[in-house]
C-alpha positions as CSV (number, residue, x, y, z in Angstrom):
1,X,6.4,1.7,-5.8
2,X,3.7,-0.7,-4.5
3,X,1.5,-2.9,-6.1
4,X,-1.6,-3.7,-3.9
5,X,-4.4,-6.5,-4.1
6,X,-2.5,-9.2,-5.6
7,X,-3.9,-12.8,-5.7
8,X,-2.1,-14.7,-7.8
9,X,2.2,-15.8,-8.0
10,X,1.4,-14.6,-11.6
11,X,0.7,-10.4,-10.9
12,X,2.9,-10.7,-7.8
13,X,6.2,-12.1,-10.0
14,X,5.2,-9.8,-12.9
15,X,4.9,-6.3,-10.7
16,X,8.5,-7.5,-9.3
17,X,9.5,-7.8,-13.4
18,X,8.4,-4.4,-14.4
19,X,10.3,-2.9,-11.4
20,X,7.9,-2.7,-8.1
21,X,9.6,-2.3,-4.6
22,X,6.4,-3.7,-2.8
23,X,4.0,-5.3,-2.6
24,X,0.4,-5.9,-1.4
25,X,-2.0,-9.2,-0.4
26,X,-5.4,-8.0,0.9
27,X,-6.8,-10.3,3.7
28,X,-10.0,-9.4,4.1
29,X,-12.9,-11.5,3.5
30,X,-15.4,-9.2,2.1
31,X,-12.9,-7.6,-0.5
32,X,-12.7,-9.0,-3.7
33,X,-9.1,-8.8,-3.3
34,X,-8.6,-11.1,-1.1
35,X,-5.5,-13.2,-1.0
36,X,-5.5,-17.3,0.4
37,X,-2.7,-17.3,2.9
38,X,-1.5,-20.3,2.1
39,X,-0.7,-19.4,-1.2
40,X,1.0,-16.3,-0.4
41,X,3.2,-18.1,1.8
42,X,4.4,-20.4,-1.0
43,X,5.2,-17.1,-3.1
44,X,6.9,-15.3,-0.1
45,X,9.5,-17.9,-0.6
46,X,10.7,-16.9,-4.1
47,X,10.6,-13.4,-3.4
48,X,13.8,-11.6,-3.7
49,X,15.6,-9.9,-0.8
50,X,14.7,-6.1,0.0
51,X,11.2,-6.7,-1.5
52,X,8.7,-5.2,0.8
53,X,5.6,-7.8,1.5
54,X,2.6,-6.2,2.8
55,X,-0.1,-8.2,4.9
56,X,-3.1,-5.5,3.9
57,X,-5.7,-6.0,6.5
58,X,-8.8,-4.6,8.2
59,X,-9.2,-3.9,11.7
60,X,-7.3,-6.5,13.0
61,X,-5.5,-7.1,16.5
62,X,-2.1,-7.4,17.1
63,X,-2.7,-11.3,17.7
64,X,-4.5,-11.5,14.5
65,X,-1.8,-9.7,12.5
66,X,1.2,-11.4,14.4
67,X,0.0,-14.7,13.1
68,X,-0.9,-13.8,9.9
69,X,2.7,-12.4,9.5
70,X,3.9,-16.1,11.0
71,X,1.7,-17.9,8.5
72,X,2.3,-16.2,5.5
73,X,6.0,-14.8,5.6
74,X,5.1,-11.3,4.7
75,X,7.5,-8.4,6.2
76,X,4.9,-5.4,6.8
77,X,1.6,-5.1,7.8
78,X,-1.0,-2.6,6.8
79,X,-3.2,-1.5,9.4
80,X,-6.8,0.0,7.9
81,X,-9.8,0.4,10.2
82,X,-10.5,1.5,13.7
83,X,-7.0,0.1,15.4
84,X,-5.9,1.9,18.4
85,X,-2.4,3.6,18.1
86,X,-1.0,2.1,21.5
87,X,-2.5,-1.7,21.1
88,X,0.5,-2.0,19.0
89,X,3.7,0.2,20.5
90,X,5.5,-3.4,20.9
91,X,4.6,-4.8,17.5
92,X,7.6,-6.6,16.0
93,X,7.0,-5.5,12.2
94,X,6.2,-2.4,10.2
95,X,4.0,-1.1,10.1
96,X,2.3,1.0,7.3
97,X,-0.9,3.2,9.1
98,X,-3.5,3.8,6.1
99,X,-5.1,7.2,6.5
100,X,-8.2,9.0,4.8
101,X,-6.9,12.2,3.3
102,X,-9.9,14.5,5.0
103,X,-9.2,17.3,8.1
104,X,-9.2,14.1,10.9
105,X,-5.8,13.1,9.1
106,X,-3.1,15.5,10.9
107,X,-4.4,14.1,14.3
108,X,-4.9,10.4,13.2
109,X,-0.7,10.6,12.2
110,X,0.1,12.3,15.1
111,X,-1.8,9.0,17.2
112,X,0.3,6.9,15.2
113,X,4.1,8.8,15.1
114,X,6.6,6.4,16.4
115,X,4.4,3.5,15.8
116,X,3.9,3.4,12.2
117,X,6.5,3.2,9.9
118,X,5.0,5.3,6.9
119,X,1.7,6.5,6.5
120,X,-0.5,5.4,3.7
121,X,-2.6,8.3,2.2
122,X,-5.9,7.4,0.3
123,X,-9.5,8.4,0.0
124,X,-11.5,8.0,3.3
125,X,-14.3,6.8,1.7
126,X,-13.1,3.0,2.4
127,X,-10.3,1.3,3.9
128,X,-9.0,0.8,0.5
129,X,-9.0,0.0,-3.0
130,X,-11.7,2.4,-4.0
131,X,-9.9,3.8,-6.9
132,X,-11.1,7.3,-5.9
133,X,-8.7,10.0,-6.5
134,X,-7.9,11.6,-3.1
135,X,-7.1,15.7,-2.2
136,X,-4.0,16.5,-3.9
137,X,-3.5,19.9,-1.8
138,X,-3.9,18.2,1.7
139,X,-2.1,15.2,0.5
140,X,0.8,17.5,-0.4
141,X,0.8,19.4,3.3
142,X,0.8,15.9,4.7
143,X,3.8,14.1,2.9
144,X,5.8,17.5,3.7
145,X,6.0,16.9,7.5
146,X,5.5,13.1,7.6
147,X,6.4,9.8,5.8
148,X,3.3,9.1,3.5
149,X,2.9,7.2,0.2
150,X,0.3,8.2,-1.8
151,X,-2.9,5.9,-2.8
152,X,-6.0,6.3,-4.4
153,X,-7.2,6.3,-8.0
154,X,-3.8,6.2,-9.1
155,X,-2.6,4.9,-12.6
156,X,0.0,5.5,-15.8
157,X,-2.2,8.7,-16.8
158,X,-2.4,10.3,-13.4
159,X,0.5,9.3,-11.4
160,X,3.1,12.0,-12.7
161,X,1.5,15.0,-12.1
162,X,0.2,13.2,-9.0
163,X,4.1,12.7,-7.4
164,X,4.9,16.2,-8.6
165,X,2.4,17.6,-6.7
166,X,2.2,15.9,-3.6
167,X,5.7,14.6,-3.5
168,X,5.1,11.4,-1.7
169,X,8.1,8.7,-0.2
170,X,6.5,6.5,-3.4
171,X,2.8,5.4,-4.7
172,X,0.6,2.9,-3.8
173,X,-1.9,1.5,-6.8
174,X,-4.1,-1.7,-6.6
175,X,-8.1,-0.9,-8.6
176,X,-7.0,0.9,-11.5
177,X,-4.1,-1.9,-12.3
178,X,-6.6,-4.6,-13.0
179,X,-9.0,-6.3,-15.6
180,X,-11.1,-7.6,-13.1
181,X,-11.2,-7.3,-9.1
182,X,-8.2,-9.4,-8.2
183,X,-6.7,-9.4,-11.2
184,X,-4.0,-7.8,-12.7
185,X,-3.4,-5.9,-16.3
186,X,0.2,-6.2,-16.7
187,X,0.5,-3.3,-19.4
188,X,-0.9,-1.4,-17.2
189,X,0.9,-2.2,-14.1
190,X,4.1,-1.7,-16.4
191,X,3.0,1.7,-16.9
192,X,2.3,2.7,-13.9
193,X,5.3,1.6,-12.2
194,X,7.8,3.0,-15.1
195,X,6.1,6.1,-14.9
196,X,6.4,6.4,-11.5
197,X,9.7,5.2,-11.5
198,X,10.8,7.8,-14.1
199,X,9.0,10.3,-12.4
200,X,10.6,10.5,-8.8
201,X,14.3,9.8,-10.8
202,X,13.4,13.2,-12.7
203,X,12.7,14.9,-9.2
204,X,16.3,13.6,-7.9
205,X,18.1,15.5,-10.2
């Protein structure tokens, strides 16, 4: 389960509480979302191990991503935007690839097979954090042939039925989490992660 567009020690230490396996710093200066690097990287410190940290960015290089990674102390990076597949064969991270659920996405995973470690499915209206719910039916073809989590528009009420469906590797929520952009509700991060937690435990029974 990851929690995506944190910006403060505060949401980060509090999605961990509640039971999060991941999670998410935007860097990106037009989102609302976005995280100060030099904060994260004071945070990274106290995470526990296993935790997956995830730089979030937007059409960056490999350069720009490799340093990020060095600056901050985050494990992953998440690639959204117009990166090409083979600019980053040699990359020394993971990789999460985000992906717009529409008919270009079978192609755009097939770019990205052997590079990316998972594939992020959300709505390809932006490269994230729209909150708009994304198409169930394709997601569901997609996460049965490749390693996907599944974004977009997910929250307590919707995430259930949404992991039944689509049966997703796990679930990826940042807009519908908050009060404000940036900021977290913790009841409702605590929902959504124990309900997705709950949810996949039913499945592996």
């Amino acid at each position: 389960m990851k929690v995506c567009g944190l910006t403060s020690a505060a949401d980060a230490l509090q999605a961990l509480d509640v039971g999060a396996q991941a999670l998410g710093f935007v860097f990106h200066p037009s989102s609302p979302r976005c995280a100060d690097p030099g904060q994260v990287a004071a945070l990274v410190t106290h995470l526990p191990q296993g935790i997956l940290s995830v730089a979030v960015t937007v059409n960056a290089t490999p350069d720009e991503a490799r340093e990020l990674l060095d600056t901050t102390g985050l494990s992953a990076v998440q690639l959204c935007g117009d990166q090409v597949a083979p600019d980053w064969k040699e990359f020394r991270a993971p990789i999460l690839r985000r992906v717009g659920v529409d008919e270009s996405a079978p192609e755009e995973i097939k770019r990205w097979r052997g590079i990316a470690s998972v594939f992020l499915l959300d709505h390809p209206s932006s490269p994230g954090g729209s909150g708009k719910d994304v198409d169930l039916a394709l997601a569901s073809q997609l996460c049965a042939d490749y390693p996907c989590l599944l974004a977009g528009g997910l929250d307590a009420d919707c995430v259930s039925g949404a992991i039944r469906r689509v049966r997703p590797r796990g679930v990826d929520a940042s807009s519908r989490l908050e009060v404000t952009p940036g900021h977290k509700d913790h009841m409702a991060v605590k929902a959504f992660v124990s309900t997705a937690l709950g949810t996949f435990a039913e499945l592996q029974t």
